[in-house]
C-alpha positions as CSV (number, residue, x, y, z in Angstrom):
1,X,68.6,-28.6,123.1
2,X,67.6,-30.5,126.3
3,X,70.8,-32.0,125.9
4,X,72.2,-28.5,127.1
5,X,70.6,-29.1,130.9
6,X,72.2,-32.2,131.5
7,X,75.8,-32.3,133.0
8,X,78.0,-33.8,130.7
9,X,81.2,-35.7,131.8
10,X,84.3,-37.3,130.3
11,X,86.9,-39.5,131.7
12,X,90.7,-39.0,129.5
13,X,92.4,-40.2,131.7
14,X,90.9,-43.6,132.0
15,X,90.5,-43.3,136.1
16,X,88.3,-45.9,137.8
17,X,86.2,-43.6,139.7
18,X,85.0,-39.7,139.4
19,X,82.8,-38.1,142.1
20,X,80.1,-36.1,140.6
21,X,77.1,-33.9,142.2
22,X,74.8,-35.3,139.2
23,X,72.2,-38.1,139.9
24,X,71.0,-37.6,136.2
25,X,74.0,-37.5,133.7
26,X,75.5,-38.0,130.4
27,X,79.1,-40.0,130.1
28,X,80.6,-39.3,127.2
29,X,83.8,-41.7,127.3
30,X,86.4,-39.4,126.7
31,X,86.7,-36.1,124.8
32,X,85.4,-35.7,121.0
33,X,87.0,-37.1,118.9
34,X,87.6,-39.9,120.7
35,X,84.1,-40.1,122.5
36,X,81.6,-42.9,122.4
37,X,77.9,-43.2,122.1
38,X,77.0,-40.3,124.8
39,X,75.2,-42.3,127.3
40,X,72.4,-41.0,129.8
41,X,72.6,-42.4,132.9
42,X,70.1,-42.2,136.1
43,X,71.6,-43.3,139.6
44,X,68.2,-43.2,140.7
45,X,68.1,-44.0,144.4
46,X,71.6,-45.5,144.3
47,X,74.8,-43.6,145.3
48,X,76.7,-44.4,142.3
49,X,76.3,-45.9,138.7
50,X,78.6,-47.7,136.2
51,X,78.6,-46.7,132.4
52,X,78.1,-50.1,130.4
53,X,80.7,-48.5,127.6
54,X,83.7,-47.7,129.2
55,X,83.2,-48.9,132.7
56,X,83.9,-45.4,134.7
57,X,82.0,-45.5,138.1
58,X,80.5,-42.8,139.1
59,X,79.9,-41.8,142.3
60,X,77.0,-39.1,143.7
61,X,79.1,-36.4,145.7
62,X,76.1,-34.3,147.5
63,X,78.7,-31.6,148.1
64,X,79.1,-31.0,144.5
65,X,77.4,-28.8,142.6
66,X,75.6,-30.6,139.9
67,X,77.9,-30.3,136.8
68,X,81.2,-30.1,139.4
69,X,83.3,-33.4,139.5
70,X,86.2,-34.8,141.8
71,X,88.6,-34.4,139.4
72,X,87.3,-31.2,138.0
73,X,88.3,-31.8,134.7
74,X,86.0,-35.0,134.2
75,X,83.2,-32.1,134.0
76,X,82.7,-31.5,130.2
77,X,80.1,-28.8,128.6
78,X,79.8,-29.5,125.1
79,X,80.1,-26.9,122.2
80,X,76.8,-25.4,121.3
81,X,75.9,-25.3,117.5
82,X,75.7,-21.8,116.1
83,X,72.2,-21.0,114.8
């Protein structure tokens, strides 16, 4: 359930870039069903990091809110399982 804490984001449209307010993320290609591997990605110290599966860059926006994005609808919350 960890998963749950880390801002999830998605790219449908196939842009090159999407601002986010993450340092510590998951890419998730683009929406289930047509997602890959959900990848967890650090920027660390740098301002921006480049999934190695479908190339988006993302950039660290510090006037976004951790699970906002520039567009907004790159920002994805997955379904939680029912117990």
């Amino acid at each position: 359930m960890a998963d749950a804490a880390v801002p999830h984001f998605a790219n449908d449209g196939g842009i090159d870039k999407i601002r986010i307010g993450a340092r510590e993320f998951m890419c998730v290609g683009a929406r289930p069903p047509f997602d890959h591997p959900h990848v967890y990605l650090d920027m660390g110290g740098d301002d921006e990091k480049l999934c190695p599966w479908c190339g988006t860059l993302y950039v660290h926006d510090a006037a976004l809110k951790a699970t906002e994005s520039v567009p907004a609808e790159a920002a994805w919350r997955p379904a939680v399982a029912a117990e």
